[in-house]
VOBAVO-907996 format. One record per residue (C-alpha): x, y, z negated; residue number from 1; residue in three letters. Coordinates in steps of 0.001 Angstrom, whole numbers, always signed. Layout:
<pts>
pt xx: X | yy: Y | zz: Z | i: NUM | aa: Ala
...
</pts>
This chain:
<pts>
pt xx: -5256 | yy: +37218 | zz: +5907 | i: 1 | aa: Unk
pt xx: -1421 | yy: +36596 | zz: +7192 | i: 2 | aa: Unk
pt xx: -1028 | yy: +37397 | zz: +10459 | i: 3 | aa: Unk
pt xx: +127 | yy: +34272 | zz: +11397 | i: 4 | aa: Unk
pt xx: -2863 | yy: +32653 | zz: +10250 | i: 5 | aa: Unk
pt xx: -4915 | yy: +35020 | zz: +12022 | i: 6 | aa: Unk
pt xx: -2998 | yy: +33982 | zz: +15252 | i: 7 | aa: Unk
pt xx: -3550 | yy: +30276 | zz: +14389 | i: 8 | aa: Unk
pt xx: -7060 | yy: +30565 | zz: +14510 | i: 9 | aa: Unk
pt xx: -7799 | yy: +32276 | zz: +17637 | i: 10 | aa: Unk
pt xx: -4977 | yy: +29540 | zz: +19362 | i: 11 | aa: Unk
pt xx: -8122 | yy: +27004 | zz: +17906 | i: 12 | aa: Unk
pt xx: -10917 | yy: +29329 | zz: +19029 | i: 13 | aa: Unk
pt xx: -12887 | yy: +28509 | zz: +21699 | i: 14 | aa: Unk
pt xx: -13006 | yy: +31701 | zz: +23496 | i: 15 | aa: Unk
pt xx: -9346 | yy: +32193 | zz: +25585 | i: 16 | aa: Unk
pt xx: -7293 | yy: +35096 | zz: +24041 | i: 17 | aa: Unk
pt xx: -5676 | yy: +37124 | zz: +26705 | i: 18 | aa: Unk
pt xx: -2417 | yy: +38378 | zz: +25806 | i: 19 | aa: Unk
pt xx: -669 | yy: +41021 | zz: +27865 | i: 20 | aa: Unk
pt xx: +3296 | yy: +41162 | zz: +27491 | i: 21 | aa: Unk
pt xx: +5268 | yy: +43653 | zz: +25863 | i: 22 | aa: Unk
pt xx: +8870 | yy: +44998 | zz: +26980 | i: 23 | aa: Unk
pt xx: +9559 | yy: +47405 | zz: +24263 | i: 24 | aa: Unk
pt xx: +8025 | yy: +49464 | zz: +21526 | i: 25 | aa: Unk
pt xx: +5765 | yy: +51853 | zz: +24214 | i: 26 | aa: Unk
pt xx: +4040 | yy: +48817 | zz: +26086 | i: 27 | aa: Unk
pt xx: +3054 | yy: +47149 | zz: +22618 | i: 28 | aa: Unk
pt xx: +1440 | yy: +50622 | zz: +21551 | i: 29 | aa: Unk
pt xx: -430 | yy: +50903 | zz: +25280 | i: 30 | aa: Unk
pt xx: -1080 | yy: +47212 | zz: +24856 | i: 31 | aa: Unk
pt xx: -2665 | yy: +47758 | zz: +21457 | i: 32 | aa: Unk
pt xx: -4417 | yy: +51491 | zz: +22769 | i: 33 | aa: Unk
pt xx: -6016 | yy: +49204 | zz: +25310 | i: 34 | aa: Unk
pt xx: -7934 | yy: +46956 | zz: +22499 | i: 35 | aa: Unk
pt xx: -6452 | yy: +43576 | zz: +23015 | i: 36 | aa: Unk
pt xx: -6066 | yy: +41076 | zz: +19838 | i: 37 | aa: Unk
pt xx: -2175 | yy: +39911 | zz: +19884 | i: 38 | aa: Unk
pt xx: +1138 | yy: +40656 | zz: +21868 | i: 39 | aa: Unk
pt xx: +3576 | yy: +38869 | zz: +23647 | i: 40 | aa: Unk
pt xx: +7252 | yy: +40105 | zz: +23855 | i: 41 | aa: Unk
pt xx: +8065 | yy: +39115 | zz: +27639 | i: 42 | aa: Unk
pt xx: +12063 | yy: +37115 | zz: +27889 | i: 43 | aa: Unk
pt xx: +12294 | yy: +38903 | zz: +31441 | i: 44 | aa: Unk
pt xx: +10740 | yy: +42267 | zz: +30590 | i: 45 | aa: Unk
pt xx: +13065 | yy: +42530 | zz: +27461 | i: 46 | aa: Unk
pt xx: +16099 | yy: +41131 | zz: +29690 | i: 47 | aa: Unk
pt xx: +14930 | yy: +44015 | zz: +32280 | i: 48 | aa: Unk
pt xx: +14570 | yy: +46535 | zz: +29711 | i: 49 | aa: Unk
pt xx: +17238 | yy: +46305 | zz: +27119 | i: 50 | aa: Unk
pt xx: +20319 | yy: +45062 | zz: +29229 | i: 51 | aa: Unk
pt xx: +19174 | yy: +46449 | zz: +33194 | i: 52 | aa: Unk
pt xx: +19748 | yy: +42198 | zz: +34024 | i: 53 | aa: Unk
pt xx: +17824 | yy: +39512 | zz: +35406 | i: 54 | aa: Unk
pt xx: +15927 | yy: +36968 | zz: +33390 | i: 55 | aa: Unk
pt xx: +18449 | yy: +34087 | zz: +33423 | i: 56 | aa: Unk
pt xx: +20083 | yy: +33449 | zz: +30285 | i: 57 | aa: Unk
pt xx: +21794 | yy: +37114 | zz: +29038 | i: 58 | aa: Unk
pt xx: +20336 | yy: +37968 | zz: +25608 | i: 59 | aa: Unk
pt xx: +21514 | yy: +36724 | zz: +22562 | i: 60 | aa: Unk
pt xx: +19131 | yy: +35958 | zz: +19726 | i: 61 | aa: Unk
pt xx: +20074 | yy: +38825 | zz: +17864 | i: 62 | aa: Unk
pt xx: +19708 | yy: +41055 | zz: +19989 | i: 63 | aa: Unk
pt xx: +16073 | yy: +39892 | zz: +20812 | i: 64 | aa: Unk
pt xx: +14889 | yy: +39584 | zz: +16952 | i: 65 | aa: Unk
pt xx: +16067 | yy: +43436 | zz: +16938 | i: 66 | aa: Unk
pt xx: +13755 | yy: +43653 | zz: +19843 | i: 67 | aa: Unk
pt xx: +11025 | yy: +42262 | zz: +18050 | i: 68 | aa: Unk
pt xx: +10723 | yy: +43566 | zz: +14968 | i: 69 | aa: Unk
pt xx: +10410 | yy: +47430 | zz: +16332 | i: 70 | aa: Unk
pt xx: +7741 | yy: +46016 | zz: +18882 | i: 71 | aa: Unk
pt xx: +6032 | yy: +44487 | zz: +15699 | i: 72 | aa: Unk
pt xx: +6605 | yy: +47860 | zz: +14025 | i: 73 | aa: Unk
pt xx: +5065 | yy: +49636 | zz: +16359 | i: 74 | aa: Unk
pt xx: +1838 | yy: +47710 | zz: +16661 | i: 75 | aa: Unk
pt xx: +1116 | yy: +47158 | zz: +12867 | i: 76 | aa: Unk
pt xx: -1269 | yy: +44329 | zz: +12132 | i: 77 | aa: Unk
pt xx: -1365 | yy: +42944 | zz: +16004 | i: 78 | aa: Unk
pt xx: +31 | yy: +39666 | zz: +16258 | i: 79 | aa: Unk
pt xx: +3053 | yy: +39496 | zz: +18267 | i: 80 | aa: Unk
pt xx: +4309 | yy: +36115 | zz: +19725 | i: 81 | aa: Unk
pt xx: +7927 | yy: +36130 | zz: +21436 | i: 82 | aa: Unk
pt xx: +9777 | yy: +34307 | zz: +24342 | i: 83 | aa: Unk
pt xx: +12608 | yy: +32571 | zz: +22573 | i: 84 | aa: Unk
pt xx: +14083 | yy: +31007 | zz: +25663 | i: 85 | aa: Unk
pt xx: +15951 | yy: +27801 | zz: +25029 | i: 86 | aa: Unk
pt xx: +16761 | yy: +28754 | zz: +21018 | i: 87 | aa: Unk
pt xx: +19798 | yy: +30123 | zz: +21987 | i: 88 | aa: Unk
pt xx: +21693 | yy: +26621 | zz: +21818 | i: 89 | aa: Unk
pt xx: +20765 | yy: +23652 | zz: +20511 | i: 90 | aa: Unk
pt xx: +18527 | yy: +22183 | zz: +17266 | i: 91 | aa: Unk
pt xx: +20635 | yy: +23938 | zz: +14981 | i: 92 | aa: Unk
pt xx: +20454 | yy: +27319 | zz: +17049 | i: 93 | aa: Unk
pt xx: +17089 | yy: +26749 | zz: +16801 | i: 94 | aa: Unk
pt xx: +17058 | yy: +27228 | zz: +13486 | i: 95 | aa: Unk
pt xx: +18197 | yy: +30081 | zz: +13264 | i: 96 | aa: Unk
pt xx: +16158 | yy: +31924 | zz: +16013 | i: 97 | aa: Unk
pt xx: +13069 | yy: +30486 | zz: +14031 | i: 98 | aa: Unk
pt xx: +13960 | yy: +32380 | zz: +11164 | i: 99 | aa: Unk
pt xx: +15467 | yy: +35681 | zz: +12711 | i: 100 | aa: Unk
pt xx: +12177 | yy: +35699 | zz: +14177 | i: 101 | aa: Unk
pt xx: +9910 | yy: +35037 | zz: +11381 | i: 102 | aa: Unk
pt xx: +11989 | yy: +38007 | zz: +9291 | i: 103 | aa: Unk
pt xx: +11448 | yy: +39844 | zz: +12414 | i: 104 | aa: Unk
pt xx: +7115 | yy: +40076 | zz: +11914 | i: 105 | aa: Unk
pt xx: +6836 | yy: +37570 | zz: +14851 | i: 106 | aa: Unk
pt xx: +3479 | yy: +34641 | zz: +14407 | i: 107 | aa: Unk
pt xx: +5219 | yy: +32607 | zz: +16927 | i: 108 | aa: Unk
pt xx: +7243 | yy: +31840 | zz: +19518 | i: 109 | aa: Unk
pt xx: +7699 | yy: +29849 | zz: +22828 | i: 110 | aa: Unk
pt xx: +10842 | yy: +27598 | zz: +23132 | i: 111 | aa: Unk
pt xx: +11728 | yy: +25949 | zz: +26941 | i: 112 | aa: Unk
pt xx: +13206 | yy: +22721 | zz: +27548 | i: 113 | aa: Unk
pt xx: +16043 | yy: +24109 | zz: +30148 | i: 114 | aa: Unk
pt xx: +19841 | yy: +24058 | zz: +29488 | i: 115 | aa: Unk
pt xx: +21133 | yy: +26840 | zz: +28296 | i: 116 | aa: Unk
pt xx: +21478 | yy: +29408 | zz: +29661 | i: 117 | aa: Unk
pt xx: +18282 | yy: +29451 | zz: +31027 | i: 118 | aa: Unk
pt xx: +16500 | yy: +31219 | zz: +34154 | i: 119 | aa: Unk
pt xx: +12706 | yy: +32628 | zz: +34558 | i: 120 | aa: Unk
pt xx: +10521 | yy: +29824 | zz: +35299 | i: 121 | aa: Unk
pt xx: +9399 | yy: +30848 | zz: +38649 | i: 122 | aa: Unk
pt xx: +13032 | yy: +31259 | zz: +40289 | i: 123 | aa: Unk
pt xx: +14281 | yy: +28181 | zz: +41747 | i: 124 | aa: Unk
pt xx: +17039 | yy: +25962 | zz: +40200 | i: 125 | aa: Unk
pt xx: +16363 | yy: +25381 | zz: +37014 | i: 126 | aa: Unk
pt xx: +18163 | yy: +22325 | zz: +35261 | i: 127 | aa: Unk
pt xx: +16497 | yy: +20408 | zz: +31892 | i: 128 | aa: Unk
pt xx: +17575 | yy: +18966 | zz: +28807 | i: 129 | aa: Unk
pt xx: +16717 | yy: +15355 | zz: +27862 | i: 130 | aa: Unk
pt xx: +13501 | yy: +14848 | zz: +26205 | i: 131 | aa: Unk
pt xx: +14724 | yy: +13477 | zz: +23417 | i: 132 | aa: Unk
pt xx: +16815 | yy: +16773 | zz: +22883 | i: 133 | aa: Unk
pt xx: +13990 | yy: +19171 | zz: +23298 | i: 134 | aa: Unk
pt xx: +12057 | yy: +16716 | zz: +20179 | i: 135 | aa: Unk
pt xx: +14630 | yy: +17841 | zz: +18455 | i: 136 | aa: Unk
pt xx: +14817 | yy: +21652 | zz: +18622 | i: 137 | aa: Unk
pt xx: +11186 | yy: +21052 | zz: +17977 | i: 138 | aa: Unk
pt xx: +11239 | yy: +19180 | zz: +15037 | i: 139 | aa: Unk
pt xx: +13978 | yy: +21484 | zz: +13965 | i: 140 | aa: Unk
pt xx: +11666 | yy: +24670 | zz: +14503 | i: 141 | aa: Unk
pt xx: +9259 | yy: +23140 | zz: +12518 | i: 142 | aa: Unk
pt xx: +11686 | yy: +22637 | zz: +9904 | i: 143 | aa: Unk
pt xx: +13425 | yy: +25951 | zz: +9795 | i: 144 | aa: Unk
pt xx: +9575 | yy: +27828 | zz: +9380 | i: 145 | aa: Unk
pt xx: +8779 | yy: +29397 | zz: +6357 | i: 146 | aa: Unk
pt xx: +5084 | yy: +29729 | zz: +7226 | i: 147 | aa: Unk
pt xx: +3443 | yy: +26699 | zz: +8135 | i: 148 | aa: Unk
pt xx: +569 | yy: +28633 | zz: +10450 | i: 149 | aa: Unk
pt xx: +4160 | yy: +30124 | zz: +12503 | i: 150 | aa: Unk
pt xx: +3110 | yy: +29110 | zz: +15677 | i: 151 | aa: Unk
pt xx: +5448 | yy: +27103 | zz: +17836 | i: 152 | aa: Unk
pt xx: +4317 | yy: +26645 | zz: +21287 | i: 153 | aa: Unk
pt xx: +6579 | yy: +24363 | zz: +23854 | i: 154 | aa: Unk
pt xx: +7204 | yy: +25147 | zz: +27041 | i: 155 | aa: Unk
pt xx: +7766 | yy: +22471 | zz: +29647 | i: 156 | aa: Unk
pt xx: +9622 | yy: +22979 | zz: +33017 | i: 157 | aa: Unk
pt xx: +9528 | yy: +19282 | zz: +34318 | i: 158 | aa: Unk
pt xx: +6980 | yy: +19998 | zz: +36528 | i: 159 | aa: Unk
pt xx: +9625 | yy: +21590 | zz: +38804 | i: 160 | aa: Unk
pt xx: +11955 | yy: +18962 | zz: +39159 | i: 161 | aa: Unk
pt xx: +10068 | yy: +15560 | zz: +38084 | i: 162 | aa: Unk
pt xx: +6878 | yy: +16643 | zz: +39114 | i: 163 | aa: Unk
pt xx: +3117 | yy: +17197 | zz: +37228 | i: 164 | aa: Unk
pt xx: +3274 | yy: +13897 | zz: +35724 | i: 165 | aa: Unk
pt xx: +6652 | yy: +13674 | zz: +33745 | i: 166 | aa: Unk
pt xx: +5692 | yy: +17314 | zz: +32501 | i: 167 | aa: Unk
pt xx: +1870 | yy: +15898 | zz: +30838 | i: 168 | aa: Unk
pt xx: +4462 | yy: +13212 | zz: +29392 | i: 169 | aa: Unk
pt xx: +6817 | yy: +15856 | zz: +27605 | i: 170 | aa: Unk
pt xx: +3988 | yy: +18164 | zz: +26489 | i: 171 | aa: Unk
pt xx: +2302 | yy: +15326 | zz: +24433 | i: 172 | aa: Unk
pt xx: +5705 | yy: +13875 | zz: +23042 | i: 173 | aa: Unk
pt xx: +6713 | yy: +17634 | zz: +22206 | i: 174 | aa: Unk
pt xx: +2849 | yy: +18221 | zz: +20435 | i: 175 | aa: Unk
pt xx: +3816 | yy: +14975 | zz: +18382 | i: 176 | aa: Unk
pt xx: +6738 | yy: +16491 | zz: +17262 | i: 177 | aa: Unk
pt xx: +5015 | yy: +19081 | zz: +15466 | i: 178 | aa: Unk
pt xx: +4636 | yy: +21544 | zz: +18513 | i: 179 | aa: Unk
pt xx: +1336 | yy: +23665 | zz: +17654 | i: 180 | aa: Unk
pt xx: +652 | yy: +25052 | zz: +21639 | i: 181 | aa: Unk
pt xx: +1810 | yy: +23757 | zz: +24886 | i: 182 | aa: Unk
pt xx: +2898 | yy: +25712 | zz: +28269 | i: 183 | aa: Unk
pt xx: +3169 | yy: +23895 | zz: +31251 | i: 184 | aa: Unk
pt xx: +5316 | yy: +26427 | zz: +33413 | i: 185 | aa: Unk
pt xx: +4706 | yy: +26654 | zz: +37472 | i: 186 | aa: Unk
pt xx: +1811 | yy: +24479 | zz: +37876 | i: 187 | aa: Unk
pt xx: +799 | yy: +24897 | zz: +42050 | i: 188 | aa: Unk
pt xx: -2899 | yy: +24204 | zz: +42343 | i: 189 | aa: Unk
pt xx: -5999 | yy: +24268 | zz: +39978 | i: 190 | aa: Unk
pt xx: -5970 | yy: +20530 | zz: +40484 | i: 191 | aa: Unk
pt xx: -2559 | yy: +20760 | zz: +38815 | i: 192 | aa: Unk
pt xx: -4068 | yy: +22731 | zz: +35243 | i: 193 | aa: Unk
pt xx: -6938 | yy: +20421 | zz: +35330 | i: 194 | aa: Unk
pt xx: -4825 | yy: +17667 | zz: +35133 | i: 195 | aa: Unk
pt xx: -3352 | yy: +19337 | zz: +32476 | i: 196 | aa: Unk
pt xx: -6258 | yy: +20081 | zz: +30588 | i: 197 | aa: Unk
pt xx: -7418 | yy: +16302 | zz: +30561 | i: 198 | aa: Unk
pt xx: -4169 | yy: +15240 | zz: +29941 | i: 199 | aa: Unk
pt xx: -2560 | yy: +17320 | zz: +27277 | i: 200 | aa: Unk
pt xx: -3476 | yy: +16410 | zz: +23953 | i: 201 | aa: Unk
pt xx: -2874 | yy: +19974 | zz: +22102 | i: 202 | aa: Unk
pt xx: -4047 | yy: +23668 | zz: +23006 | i: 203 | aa: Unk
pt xx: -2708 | yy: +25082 | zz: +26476 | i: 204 | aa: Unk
pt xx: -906 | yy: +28478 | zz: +27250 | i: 205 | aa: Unk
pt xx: -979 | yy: +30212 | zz: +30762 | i: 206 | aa: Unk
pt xx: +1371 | yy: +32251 | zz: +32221 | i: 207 | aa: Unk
pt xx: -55 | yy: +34466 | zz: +35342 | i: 208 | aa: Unk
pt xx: +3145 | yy: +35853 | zz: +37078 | i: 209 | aa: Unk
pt xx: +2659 | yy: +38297 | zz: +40273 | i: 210 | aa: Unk
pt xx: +3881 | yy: +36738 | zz: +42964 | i: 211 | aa: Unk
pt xx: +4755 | yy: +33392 | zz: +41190 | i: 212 | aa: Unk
pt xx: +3903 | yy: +29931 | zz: +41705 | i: 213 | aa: Unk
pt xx: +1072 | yy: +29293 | zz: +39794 | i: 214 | aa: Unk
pt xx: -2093 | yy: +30770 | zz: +41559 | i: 215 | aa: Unk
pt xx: -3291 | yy: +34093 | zz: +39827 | i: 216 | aa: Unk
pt xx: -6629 | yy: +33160 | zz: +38024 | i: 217 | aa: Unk
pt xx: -9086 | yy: +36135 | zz: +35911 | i: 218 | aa: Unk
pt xx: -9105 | yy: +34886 | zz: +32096 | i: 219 | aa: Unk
pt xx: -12487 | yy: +33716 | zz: +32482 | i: 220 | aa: Unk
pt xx: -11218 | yy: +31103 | zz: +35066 | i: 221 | aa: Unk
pt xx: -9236 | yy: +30087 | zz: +32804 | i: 222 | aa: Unk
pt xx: -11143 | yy: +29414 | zz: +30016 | i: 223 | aa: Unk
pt xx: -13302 | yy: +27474 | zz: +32023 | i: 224 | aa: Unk
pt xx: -10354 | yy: +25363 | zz: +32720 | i: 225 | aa: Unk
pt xx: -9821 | yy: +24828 | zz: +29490 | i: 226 | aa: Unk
pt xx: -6971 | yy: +26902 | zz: +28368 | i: 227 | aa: Unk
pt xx: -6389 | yy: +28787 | zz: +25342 | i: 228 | aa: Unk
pt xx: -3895 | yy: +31551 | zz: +25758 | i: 229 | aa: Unk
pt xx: -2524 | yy: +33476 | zz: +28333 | i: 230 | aa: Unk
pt xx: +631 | yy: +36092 | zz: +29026 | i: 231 | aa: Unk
pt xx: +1257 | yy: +38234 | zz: +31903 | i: 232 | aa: Unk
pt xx: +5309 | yy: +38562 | zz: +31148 | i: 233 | aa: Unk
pt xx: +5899 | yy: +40616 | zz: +34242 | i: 234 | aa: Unk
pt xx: +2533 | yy: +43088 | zz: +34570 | i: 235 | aa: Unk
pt xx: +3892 | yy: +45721 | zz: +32327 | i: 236 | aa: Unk
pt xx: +7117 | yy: +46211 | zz: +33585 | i: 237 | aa: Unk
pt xx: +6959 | yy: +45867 | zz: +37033 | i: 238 | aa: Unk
pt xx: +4018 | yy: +48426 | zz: +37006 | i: 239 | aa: Unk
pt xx: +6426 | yy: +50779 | zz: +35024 | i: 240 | aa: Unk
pt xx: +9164 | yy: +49993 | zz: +38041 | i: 241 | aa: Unk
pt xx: +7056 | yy: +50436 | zz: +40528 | i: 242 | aa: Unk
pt xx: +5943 | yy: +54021 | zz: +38975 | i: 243 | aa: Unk
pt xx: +9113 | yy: +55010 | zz: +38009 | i: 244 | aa: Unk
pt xx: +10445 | yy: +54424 | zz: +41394 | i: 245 | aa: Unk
pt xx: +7743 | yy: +56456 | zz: +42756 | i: 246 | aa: Unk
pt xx: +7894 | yy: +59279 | zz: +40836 | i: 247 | aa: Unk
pt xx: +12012 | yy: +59298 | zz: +40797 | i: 248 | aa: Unk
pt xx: +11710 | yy: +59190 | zz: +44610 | i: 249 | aa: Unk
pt xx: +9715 | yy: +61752 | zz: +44739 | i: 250 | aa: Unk
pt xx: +11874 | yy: +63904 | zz: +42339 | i: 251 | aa: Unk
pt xx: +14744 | yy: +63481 | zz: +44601 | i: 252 | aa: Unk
pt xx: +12936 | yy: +64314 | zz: +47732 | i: 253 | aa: Unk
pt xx: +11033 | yy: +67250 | zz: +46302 | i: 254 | aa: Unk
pt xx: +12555 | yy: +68460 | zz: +43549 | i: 255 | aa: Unk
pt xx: +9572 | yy: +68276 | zz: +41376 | i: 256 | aa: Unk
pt xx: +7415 | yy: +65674 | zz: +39937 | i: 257 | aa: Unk
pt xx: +3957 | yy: +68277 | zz: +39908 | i: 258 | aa: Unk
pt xx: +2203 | yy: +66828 | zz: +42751 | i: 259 | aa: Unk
pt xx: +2905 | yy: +63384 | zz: +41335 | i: 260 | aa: Unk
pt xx: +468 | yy: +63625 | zz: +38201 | i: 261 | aa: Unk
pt xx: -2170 | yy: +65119 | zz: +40604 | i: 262 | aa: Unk
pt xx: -2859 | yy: +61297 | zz: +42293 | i: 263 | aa: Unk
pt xx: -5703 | yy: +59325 | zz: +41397 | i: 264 | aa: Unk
pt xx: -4996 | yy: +56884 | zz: +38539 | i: 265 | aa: Unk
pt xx: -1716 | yy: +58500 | zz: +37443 | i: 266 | aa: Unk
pt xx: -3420 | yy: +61375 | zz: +35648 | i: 267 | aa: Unk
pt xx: -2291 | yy: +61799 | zz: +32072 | i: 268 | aa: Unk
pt xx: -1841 | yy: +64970 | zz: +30145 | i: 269 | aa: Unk
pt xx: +763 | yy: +65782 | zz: +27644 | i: 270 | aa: Unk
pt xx: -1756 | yy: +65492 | zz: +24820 | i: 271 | aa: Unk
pt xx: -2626 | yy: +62042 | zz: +26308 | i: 272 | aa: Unk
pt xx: +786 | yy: +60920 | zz: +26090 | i: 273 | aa: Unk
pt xx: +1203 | yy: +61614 | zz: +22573 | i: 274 | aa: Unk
pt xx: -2085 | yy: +60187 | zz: +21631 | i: 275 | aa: Unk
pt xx: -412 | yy: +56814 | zz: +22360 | i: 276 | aa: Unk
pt xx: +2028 | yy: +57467 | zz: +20002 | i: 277 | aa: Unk
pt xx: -545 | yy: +58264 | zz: +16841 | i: 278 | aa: Unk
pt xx: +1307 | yy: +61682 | zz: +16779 | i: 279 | aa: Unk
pt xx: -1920 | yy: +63287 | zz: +14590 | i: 280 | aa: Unk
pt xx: -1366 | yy: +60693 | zz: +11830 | i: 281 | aa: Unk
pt xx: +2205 | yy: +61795 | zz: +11619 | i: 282 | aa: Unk
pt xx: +1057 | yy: +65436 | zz: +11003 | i: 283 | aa: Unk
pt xx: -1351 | yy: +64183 | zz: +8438 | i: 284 | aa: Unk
pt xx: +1237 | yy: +62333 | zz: +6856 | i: 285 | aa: Unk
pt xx: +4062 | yy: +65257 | zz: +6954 | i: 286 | aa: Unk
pt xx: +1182 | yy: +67947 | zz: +5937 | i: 287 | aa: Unk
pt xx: +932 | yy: +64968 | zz: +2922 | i: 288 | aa: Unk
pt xx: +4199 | yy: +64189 | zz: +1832 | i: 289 | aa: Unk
pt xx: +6754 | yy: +66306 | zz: +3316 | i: 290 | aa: Unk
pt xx: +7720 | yy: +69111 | zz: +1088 | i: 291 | aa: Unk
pt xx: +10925 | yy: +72458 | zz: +841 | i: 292 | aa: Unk
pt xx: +12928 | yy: +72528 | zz: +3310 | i: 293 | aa: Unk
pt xx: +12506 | yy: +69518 | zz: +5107 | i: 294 | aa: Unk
pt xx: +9175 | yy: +70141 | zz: +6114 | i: 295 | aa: Unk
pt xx: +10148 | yy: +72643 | zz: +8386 | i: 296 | aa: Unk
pt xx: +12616 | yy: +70174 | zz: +10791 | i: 297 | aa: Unk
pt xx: +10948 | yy: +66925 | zz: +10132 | i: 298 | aa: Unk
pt xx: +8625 | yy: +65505 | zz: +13510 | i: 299 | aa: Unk
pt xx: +8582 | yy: +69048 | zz: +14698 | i: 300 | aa: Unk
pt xx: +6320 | yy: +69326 | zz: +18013 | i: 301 | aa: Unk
pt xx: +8214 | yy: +69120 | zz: +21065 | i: 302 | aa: Unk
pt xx: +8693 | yy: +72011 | zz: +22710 | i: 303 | aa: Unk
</pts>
């Protein structure tokens, strides 16, 4: 089965699929180590992670199908969806991030009815395009698809600046348009997603930010609510901040980073490590295949 079919179905599946987000090829392999069914490749994460800048409008779509196809590498027959921001321009940009993407190994992607350049969801002064425009980029998505189970999931931010009402409106004129998935970004109450749920005619997607605007619900809330997906775009790399600027701090004060692996929950050995990696499949594979001199340089141990 294609992965994007495989994707399509649990979207239509009545248990919720909990997808954690992705900020480069280590996460996705940790995210996959863990046991879950699909990846998401977080906008902000990626943002964070490739350029060092905020989430509000910086990558380019080429550099971000790049992005994706070594997180896709990396996890093999996982699903991987993607945050595709505005399209990168209009309709006809749209286009064209649909099928860098698709090349890329991505089952679908979210697209956001901001201007462009956009800005994360839960910062404040966001500005929309007309909803006649967004139709458009999704009709053109649907278009530009080679695969008709590619999964294109709209993303709403009208609840922001026209309130809960004008965003139920867009989500059901953007699932006419041929929009597979809906995410309603920033909802404030549970009041707010139930209204949601009886008012959205298509399957939902939640996003649970840290410290957001939407309140922070387990997945089995959710489901009970009624939704089908949901991403966690921040979790994995503000975790790997916040650790990073422990241990870095603790570097400088020290001069060592010993007593740092000794703390509860940070334990992991240098076997453990490479165990995310698969490293005893790549010896398999170079006792298999790699032969004369080369065998003697190629994925030597580290030292």
């Amino acid at each position: 089965m294609r992965k994007t079919t495989l994707f399509k179905q649990m979207v239509l599946a009545p248990e919720i699929v909990q997808i954690p987000s992705a900020y480069d090829g280590l996460s996705a392999k940790v995210i996959q180590h863990a046991g879950f069914k699909a990846v998401h490749m977080t906008g902000s994460g990626s943002s964070a992670s490739i350029l060092g800048l905020p989430d509000i409008g910086f990558t380019a779509v080429s550099e971000m199908a790049e992005h994706a196809k070594n997180i896709v590498l990396a996890v093999g027959d996982l699903p991987v969806i993607a945050d595709a921001d505005t399209g990168y321009g209009n309709a006809l940009n749209v286009m064209r991030t649909i099928r860098e993407f698709e090349r890329a190994g991505i089952v679908g992607v979210h697209l956001e009815d901001q201007i462009t350049p956009k800005r994360c969801g839960h910062l404040e002064g966001k500005k929309l395009i007309s909803t006649d425009e967004m139709i458009g980029k999704i009709r053109a998505a649907a278009q530009a698809r080679e695969d008709p189970d590619f999964t294109i999931i709209a993303r709403t931010d009208a609840r922001e600046e026209f309130g809960m009402d004008e965003a139920i409106r867009r989500a059901n004129l953007y699932a006419r348009a041929g929009a597979d998935c809906i995410f309603v970004e920033s909802p404030r109450t549970i009041e707010e997603m139930r209204r949601m749920r009886e008012g959205i005619e298509a399957p939902l997607l939640a996003n649970m930010v840290e410290g957001g605007k939407t309140p922070w619900f387990t997945a089995a809330e959710l489901q009970a609510i009624g939704f089908n997906l949901v991403i966690y775009p921040l979790s994995g790399w503000m975790a790997a901040a916040s650790v990073l600027r422990q241990l870095m701090r603790e570097l400088k004060e020290t001069g060592t980073t010993q007593n740092f692996w000794k703390r509860k929950g940070l334990e992991m050995t240098f076997p453990e490590l490479f165990e995310v990696f698969d490293y005893a499949k790549y010896q398999d594979d170079e006792a298999r295949f790699v032969t004369g001199d080369g065998r003697e340089a190629a994925l030597a141990a580290p030292r």
